[in-house]
C-alpha positions in Angstrom: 40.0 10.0 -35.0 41.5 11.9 -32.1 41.8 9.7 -28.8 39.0 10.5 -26.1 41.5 11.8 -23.7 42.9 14.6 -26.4 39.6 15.3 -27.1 38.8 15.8 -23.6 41.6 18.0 -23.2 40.9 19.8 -25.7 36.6 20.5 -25.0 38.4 21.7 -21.3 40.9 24.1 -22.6 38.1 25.3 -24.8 35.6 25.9 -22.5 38.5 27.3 -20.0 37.7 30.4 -21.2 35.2 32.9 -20.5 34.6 34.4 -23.9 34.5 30.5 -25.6 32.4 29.9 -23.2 30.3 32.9 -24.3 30.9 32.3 -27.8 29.2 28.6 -27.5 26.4 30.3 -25.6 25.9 33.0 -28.5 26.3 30.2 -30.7 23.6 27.6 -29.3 20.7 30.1 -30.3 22.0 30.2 -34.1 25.0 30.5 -36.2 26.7 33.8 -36.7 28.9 35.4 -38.1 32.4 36.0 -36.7 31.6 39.5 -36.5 28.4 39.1 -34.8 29.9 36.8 -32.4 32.7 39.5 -31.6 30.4 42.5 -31.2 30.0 42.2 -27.4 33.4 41.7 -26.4 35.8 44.5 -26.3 38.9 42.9 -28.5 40.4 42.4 -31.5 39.1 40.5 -34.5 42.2 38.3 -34.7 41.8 37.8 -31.0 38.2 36.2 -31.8 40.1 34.2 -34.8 42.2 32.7 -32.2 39.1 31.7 -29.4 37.0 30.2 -32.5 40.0 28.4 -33.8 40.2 26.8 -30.3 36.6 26.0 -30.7 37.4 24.8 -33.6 40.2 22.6 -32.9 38.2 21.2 -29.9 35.5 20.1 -32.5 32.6 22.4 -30.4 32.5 24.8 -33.7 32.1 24.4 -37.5 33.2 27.3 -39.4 32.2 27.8 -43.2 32.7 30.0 -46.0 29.8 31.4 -47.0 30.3 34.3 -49.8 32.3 36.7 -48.2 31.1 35.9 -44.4 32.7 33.5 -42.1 29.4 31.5 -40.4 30.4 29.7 -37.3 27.6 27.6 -35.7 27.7 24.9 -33.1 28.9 21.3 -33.1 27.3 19.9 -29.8 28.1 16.2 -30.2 31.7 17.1 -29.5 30.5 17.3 -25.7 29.7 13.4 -25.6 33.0 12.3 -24.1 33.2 15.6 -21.8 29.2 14.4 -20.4 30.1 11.2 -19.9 33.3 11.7 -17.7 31.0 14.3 -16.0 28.8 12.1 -15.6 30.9 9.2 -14.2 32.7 11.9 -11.7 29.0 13.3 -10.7 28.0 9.4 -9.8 31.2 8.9 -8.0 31.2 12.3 -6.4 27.6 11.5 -4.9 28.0 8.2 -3.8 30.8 9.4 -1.4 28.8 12.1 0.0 26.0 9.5 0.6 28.8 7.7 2.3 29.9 10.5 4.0 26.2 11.6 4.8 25.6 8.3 6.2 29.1 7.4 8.0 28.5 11.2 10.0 24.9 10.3 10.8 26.4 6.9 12.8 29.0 9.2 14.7 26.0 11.7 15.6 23.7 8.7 16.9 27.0 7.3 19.2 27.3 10.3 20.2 24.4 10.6 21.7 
């Protein structure tokens, strides 16, 4: 098993992307096929090989073999450990703006 900070490395260089990003977004609706999911961008098939392979490594795809298709679809557990730093930072981040909110608020009411 990779350690939870590679694998949060790796989910943030994934999604550090525009067209990952727009490939999980393709992808949350259904699987597809890599050339499906390469239709709406303008570049190469070997540059999509290299996005999904990123995806890949970062565990937020699954590519399989299916006859003579490639089927990609999405692996959305792999964002556990990215939601729950988010999360941690989102509670930290509000508690100092409540702190913030509430230190400025004593400064207005001196002030006056």
């Amino acid at each position: 098993m990779i350690p939870t900070e590679q694998r949060l490395d790796d989910t943030f260089v994934a999604l550090a992307a525009p067209v990952r990003r727009a490939i999980l977004a393709r992808l949350s609706e259904s699987e597809a096929t890599v050339g499906e999911l390469a239709e709406p961008f303008d570049i190469s098939l070997p540059a999509i090989s290299r996005h999904l392979k990123v995806l890949e490594g970062a565990g937020l795809i699954v590519r399989e073999k299916r006859a003579q298709q490639r089927v990609c679809r999405l692996k959305p557990e792999a964002l556990h450990d990215a939601w729950n730093w988010l999360s941690f930072y989102r509670g930290f981040w509000t508690q100092q703006m409540q702190q913030l909110d509430s230190f400025l608020g004593s400064e207005d009411e001196r002030d006056a």
